[in-house]
C-alpha positions as CSV (number, residue, x, y, z in Angstrom):
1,X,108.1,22.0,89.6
2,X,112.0,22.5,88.9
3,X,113.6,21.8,85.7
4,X,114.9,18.8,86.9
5,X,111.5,17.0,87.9
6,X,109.4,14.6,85.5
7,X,106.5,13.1,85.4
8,X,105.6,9.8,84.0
9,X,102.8,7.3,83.5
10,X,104.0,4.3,83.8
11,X,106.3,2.1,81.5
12,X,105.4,1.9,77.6
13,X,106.4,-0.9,75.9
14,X,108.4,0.4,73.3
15,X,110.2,2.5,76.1
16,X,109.5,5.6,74.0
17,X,109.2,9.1,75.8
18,X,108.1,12.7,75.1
19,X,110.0,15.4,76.5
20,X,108.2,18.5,77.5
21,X,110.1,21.9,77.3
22,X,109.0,25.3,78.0
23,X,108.2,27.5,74.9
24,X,109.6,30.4,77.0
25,X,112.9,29.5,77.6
26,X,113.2,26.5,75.2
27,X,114.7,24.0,78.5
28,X,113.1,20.7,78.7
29,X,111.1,20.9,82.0
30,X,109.6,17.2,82.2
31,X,108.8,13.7,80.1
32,X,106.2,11.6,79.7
33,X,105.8,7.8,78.1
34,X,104.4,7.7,74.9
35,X,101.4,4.9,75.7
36,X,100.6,2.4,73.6
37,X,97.5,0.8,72.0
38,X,97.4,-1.7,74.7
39,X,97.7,0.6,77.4
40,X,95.6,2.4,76.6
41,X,93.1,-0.4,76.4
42,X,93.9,-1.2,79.4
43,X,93.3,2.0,80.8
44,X,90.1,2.1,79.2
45,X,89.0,-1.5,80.6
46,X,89.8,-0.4,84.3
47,X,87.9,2.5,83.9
48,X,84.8,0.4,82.8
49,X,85.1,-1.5,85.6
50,X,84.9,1.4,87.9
51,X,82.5,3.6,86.2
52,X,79.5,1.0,87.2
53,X,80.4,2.1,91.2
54,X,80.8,5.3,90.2
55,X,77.2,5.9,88.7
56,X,75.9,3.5,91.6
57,X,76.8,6.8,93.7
58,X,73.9,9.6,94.2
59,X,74.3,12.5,92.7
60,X,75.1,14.1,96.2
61,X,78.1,11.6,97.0
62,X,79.4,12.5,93.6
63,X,79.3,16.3,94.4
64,X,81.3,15.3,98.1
65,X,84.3,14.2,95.8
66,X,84.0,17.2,93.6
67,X,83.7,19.3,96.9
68,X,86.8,17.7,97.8
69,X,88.9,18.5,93.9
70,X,88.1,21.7,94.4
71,X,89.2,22.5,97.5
72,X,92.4,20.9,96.5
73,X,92.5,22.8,93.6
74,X,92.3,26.3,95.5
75,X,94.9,25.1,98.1
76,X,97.5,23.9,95.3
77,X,97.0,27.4,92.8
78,X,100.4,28.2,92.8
79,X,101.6,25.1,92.1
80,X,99.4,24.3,89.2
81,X,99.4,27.8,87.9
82,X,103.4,27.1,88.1
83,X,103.4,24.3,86.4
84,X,100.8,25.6,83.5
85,X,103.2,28.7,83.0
86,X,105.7,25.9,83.2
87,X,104.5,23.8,80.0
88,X,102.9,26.4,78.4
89,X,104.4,30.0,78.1
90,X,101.4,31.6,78.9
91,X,100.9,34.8,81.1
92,X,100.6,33.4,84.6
93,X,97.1,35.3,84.8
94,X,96.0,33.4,81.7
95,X,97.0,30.3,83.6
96,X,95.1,31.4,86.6
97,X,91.7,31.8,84.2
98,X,92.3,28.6,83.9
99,X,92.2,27.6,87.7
100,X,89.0,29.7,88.2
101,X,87.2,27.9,85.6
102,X,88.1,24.6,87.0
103,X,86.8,25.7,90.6
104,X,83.7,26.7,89.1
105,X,83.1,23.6,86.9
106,X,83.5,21.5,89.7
107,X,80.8,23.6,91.2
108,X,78.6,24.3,88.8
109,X,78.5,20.5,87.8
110,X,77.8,18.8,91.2
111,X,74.7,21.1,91.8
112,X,73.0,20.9,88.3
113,X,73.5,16.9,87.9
114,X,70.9,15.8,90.0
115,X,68.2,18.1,87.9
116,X,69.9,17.8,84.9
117,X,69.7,13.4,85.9
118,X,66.2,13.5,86.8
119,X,63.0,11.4,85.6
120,X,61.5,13.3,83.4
121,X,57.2,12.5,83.0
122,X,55.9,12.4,79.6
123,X,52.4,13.4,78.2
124,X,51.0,11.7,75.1
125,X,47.3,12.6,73.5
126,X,47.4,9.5,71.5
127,X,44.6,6.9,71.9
128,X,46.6,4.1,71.9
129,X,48.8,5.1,75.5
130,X,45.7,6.1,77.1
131,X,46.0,4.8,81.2
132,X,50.4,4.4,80.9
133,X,52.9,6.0,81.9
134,X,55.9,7.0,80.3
135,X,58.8,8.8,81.4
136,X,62.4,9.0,80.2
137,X,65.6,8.9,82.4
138,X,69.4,9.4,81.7
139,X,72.1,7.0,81.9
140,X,75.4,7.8,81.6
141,X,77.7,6.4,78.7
142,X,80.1,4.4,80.5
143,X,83.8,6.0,79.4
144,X,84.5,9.4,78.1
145,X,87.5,9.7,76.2
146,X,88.8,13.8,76.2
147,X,91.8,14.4,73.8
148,X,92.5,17.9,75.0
149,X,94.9,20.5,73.6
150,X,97.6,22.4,74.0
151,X,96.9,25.6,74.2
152,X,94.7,25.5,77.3
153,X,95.8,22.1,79.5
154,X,93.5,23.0,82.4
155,X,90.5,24.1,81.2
156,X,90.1,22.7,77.7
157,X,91.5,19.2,79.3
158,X,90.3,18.6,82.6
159,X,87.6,21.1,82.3
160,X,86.0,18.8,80.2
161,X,86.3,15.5,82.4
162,X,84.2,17.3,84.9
163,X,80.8,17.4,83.6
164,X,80.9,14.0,82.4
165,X,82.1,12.6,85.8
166,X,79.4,14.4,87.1
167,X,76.9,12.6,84.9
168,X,78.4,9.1,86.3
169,X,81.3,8.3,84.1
170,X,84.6,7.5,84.0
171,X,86.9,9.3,81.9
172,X,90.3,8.7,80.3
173,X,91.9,12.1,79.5
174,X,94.4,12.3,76.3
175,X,96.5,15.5,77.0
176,X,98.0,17.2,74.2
177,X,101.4,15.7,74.2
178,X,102.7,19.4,74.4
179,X,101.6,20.1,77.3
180,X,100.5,16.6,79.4
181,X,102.1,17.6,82.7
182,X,98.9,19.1,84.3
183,X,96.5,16.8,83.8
184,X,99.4,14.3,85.4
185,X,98.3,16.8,88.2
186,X,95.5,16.5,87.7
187,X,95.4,12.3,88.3
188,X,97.6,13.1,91.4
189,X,95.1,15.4,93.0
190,X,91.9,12.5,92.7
191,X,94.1,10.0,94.4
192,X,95.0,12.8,97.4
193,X,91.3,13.6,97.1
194,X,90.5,9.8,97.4
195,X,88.6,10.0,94.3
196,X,87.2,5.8,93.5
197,X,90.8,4.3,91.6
198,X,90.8,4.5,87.8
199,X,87.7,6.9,87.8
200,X,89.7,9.5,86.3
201,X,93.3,8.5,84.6
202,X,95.5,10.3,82.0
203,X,97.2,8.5,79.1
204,X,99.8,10.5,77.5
205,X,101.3,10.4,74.4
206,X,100.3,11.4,70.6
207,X,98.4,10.9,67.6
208,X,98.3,7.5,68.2
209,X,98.0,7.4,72.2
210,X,94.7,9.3,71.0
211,X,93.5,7.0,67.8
212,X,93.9,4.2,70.2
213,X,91.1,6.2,73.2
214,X,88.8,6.7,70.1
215,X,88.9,3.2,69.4
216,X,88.2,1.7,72.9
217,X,85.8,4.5,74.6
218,X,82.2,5.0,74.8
219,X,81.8,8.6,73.6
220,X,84.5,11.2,72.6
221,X,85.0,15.1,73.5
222,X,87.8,16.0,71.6
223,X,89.1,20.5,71.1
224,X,91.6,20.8,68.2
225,X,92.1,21.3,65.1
226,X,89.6,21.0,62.1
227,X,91.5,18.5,60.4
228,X,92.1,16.2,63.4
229,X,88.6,16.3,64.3
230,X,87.0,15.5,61.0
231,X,89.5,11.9,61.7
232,X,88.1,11.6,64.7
233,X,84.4,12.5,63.4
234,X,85.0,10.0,61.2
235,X,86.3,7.1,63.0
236,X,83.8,7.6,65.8
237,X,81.1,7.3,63.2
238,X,82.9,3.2,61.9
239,X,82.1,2.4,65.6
240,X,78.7,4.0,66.2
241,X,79.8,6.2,69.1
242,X,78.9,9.9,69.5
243,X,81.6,12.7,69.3
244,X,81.4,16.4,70.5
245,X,84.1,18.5,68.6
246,X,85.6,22.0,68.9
247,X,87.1,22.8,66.3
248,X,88.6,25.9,64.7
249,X,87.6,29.2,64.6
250,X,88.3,32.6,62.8
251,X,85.9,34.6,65.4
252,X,85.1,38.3,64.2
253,X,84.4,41.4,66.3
254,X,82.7,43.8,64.6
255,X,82.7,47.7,65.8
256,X,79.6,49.8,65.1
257,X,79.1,53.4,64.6
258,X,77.4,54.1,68.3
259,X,80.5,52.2,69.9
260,X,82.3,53.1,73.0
261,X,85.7,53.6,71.8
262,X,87.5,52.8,74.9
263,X,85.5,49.8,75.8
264,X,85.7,48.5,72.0
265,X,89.1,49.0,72.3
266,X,89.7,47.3,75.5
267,X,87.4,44.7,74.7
268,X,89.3,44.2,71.0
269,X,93.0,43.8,72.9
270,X,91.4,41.2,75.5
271,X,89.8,39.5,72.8
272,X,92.3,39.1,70.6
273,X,96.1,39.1,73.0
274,X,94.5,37.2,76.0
275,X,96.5,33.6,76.0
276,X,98.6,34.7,73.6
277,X,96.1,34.6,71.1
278,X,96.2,31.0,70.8
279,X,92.1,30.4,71.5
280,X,89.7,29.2,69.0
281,X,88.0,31.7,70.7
282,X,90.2,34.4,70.3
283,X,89.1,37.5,67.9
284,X,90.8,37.2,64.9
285,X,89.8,39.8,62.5
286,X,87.8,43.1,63.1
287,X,85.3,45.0,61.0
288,X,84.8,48.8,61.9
289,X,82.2,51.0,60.4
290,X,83.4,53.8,58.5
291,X,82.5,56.5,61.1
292,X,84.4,55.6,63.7
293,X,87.4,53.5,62.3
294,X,90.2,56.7,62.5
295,X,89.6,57.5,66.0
296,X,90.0,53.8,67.0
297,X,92.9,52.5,64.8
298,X,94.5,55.4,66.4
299,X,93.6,54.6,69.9
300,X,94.0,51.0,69.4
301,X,97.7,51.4,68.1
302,X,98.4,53.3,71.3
303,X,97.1,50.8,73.6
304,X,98.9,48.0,71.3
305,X,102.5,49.6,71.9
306,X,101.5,49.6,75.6
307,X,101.4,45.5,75.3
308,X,104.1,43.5,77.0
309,X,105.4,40.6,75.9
310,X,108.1,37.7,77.4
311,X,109.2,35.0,79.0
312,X,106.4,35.3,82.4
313,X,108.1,35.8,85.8
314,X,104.5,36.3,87.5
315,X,102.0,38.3,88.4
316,X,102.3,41.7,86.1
317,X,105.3,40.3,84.5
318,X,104.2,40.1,80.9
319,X,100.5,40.4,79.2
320,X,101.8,38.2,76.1
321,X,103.7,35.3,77.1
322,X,105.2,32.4,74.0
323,X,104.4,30.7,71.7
324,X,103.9,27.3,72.9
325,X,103.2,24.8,69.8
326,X,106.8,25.2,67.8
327,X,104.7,24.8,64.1
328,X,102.4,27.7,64.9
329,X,105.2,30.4,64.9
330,X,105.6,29.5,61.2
331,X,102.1,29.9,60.4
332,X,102.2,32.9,62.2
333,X,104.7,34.4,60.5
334,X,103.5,32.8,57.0
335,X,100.0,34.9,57.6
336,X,101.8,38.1,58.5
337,X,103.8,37.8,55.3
338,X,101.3,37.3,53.0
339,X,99.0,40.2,54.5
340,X,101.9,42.8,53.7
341,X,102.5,41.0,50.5
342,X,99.5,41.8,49.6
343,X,99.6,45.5,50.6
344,X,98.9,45.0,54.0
345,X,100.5,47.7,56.9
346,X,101.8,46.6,60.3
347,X,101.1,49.3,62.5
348,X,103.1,47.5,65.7
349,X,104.8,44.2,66.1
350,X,105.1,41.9,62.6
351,X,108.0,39.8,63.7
352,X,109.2,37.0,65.8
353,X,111.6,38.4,68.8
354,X,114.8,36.8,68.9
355,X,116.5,35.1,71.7
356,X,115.4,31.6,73.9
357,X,111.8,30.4,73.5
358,X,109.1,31.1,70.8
359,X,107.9,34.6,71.1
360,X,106.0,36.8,68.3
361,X,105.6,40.5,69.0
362,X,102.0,41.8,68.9
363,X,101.2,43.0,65.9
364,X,98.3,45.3,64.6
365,X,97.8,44.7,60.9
366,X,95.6,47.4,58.7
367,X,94.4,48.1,54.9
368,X,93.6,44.0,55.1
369,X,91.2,42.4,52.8
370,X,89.6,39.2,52.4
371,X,92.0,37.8,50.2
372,X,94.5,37.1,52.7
373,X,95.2,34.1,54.7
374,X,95.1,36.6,58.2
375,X,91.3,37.0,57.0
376,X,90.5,33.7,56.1
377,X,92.3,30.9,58.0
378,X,92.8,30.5,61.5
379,X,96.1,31.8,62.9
380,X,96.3,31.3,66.7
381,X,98.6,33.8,67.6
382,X,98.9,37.6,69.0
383,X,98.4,38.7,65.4
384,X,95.0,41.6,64.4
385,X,94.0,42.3,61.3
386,X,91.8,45.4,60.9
387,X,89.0,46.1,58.2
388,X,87.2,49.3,57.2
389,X,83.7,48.7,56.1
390,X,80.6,51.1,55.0
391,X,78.3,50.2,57.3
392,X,76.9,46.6,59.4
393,X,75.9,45.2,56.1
394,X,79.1,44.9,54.8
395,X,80.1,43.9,57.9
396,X,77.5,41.3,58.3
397,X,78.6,40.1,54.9
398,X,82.0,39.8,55.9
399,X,81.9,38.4,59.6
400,X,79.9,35.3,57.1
401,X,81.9,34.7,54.7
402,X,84.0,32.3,56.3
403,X,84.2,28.6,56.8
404,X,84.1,28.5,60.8
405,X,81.4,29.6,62.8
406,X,82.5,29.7,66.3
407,X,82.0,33.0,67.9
408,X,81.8,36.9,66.8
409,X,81.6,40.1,68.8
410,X,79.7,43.4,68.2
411,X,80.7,46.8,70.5
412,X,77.8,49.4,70.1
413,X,75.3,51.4,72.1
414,X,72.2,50.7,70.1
415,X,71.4,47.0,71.8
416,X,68.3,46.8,70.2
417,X,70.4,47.0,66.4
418,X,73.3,44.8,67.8
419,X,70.7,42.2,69.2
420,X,69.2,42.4,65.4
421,X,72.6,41.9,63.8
422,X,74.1,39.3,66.3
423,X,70.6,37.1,65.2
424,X,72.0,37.6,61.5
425,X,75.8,36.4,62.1
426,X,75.9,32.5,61.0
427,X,77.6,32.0,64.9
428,X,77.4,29.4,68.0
429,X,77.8,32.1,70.2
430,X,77.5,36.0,70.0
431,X,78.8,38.3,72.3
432,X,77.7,42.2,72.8
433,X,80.3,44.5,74.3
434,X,82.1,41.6,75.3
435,X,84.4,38.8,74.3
436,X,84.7,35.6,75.2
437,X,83.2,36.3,78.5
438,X,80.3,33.6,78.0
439,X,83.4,31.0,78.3
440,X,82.8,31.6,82.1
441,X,79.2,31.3,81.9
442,X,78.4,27.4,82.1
443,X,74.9,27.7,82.2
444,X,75.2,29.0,78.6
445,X,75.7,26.4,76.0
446,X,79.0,26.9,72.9
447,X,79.1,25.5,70.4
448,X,80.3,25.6,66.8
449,X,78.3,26.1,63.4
450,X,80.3,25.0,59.8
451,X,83.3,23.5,60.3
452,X,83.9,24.9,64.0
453,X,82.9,21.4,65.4
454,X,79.8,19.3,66.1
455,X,77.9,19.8,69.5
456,X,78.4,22.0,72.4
457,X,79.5,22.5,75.8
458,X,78.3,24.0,78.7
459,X,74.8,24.3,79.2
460,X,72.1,21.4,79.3
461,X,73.1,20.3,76.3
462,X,76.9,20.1,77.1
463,X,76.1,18.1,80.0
464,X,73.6,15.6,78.5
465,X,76.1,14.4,75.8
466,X,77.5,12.4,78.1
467,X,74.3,10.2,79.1
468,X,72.1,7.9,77.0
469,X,68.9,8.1,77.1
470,X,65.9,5.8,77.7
471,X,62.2,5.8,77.8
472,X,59.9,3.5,79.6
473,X,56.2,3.1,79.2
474,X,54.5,1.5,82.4
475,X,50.5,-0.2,81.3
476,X,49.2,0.6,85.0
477,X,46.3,-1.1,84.3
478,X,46.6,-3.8,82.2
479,X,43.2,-5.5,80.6
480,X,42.8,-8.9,79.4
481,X,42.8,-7.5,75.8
482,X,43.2,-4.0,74.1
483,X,40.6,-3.0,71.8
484,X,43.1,-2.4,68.9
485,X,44.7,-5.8,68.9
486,X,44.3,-8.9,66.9
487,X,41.9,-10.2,65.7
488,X,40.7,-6.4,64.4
489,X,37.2,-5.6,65.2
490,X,35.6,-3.3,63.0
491,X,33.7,-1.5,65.5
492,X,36.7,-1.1,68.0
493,X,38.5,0.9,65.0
494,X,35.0,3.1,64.0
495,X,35.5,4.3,67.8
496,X,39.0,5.0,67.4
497,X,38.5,6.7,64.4
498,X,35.7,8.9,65.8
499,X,38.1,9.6,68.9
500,X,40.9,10.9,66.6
501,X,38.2,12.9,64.8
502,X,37.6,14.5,68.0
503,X,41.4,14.9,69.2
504,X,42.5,15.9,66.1
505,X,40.5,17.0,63.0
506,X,37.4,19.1,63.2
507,X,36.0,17.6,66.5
508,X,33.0,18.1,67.9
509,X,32.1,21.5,67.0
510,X,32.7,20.1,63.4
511,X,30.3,17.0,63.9
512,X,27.6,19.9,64.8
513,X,28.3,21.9,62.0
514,X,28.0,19.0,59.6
515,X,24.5,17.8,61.3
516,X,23.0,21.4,60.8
């Protein structure tokens, strides 16, 4: 998309507008309408009214329309990967993650749905059900609302609409107002795909635009901050709908002793400089054991300087690309200047490069301690603050004492110790000579512990959210009158009584025991 193209969603009232610019260069690249209450309403309301076709359709008709996205998706990669570099600064293989994990979502999702949808037959041992049947079966909500952010407008966006289209809703996405132009894509390629109309629409806009979806949906999937999703907790709670957050996160990776140096080290820089460091599941502060934490500091310093970082031109072009939401370069630059305030080093980077766009070098931050703000609070940037601890208990220790409890990371040989530790780290997710990796994985559900969010994705779990579920009980054989209804008889309850004696307490070998 040039500079000169926008994208819009249709008329607000108020005829106000959001112009999107890219955080590499600082040039306005599109603008959206700011929709209101009402629209969005409305939106809402016409998705209702085709969700009930959509869940009409099997499982296997679903899966022909995601068959069809995804193929669309492949076919148009430069274009959205463009566009995603476009609105969002990031490396163009960051962008292209992005891509992959849509493509596989779309897969993933239309061959588990028809399992993951299925009757399920229940046993019962009490007396009472004897002769019915009972089974349970999954319904989907209705409408999904996803507020999405900015630092990921593909996957964390879209990426979410997908399982819960795939469980027979409709969805109404709410695209960070930073970066709304690809899910705008993202609505153009189901009408070229000849998805059902208003099964999938994006409303764009703010704060608002997104307080209005959580008023009007069935069920809300919102990633974001902390402090925006406890709103959202909360007024999902006044209306009695459920809510799936993802929240912040401060995720640790912890180095042991045994450790490959060169894959800890490779594994730390991909963790923590991959998209820019702006991922809640990006690895924000490391813990090496005493052994081992010269040899890497030193190698990790060298493989720091060999970072690039810029304005992306494609493939190979930078490994760091900007900034992209304008308030985070402060905190950025607020946490790095309280770390060396507080006798803190910078070993590479520690500043903001001049010039167009929002760009902050890399920077590798040593002799930190807990009482700084890099430690403690999230910082969403290409900012690492290294720690030298005794051994894994003081590591353990550490990697807990924090208020989010998204992910952590452990490098070492010994699996059967790092198994034993990750069991010990108060985490959603642990990861073991890797990081972030199980992002990819969708049979494996995330999900946040403390205040890193409520509920998960991925997995079973990340896909039922989005259904209801009820259970039926079928009497096959109904008699005139059961033996436990009114009026009581005293000899229909002795027999009961005797029959949970044998189900349940000392049965019959207790009966015999009693008689000898």
């Amino acid at each position: 998309m040039t500079q000169n193209q926008v994208l819009m969603t249709g008329g607000s009232p108020t005829g106000a507008h959001i112009a999107v610019d890219n955080p590499a260069t600082g040039a306005v690249v599109g603008e959206v309408s700011e929709a209101s209450a009402e629209e969005v309403a409305q939106a809402v309301e016409r998705a209702r009214r085709a969700q009930k076709g959509w869940a009409e359709l099997d499982t296997r008709a679903r899966a022909e329309f995601f068959a069809r996205g995804r193929r669309w998706l492949l076919a148009h990669r430069q274009e959205i990967a463009d566009l995603i570099v476009e609105e969002n600064g990031k490396a163009e293989e960051d962008a292209i993650v992005e891509i992959v994990y849509c493509a596989s979502a779309f897969a993933h999702w239309a061959k588990q749905a028809r399992g993951l949808l299925a009757t399920t037959r229940i046993r019962s041992l009490s007396p009472f059900v004897l002769g019915r049947s009972m089974s349970t079966r999954r319904v989907p909500r209705g409408v999904v609302g996803v507020i999405g952010p900015w630092n990921n407008p593909l996957l964390n966006s879209f990426g979410d609409a997908i399982p819960a289209l795939a469980a027979g809703n409709a969805v109404v996405l709410k695209p960070s107002e930073q970066t709304p132009l690809t899910a705008l894509l993202m609505e153009r390629m189901a009408r070229e795909c000849g998805w059902p109309e208003d099964v999938f629409q994006v409303v764009t806009g703010a704060g608002a635009t997104g307080s209005a979806l959580v008023d009007t949906v069935d069920f809300v999937m919102f990633t974001g901050s902390t402090r925006t999703g406890r709103l959202v907790a909360a007024r999902a709670g006044e209306r009695l709908i459920p809510c799936s957050l993802e929240l912040g996160g401060k995720d640790a990776l912890v180095v042991l002793a045994d450790a490959s140096l060169e894959r800890a080290v490779s594994v730390t820089i991909q963790g923590a400089l991959s998209n820019g460091g702006q991922m809640c599941t990006s690895v924000e502060r490391v813990y090496v054991e005493e052994p081992v934490y010269d040899a890497y500091i030193a190698l990790l310093r060298e493989r720091f300087q060999q970072v690039t970082s810029g304005r992306p031109t494609g493939l190979g072009s930078v490994d760091v690309g900007a900034v992209t939401f304008p308030p985070q370069l402060a905190v950025i630059k607020d946490h790095v200047g309280d770390a060396v305030s507080k006798g803190a080093r910078v070993l590479v980077g520690g500043q903001a490069s001049e010039g167009p766009g929002r760009f902050f070098a890399p920077t590798l931050l040593v002799d930190v301690d807990h009482s700084m703000k890099c430690m403690r609070d999230e910082t969403f940037g290409p900012t690492l603050p290294v720690m030298r601890v005794a051994d894994a208990e003081e590591a353990l220790r550490l990697v807990n004492d924090s208020k989010y409890g998204l992910q952590a990371s452990i490098i070492g040989s010994d699996m059967k110790r790092a198994r034993r530790l990750a069991e010990r780290f108060e985490a959603g997710c642990v990861t073991i000579n890797d990081a972030q990796t199980n992002y990819m994985a969708l049979g494996l559900p995330m999900g946040g512990w403390k205040e890193s969010g409520l509920g998960v994705r991925h997995g079973a779990e990340g896909f039922l959210k989005y259904t209801r579920l009820q259970a039926i009980s079928a009497n096959r054989f109904p008699m005139r009158r059961d033996m436990h209804m009114i009026p009581y008889e005293p000899s229909a309850y002795r027999f009961i009584l005797r029959l949970v004696d044998v189900m349940y307490g000392a049965g019959v070998r207790g009966l015999r025991g009693r008689a000898k």
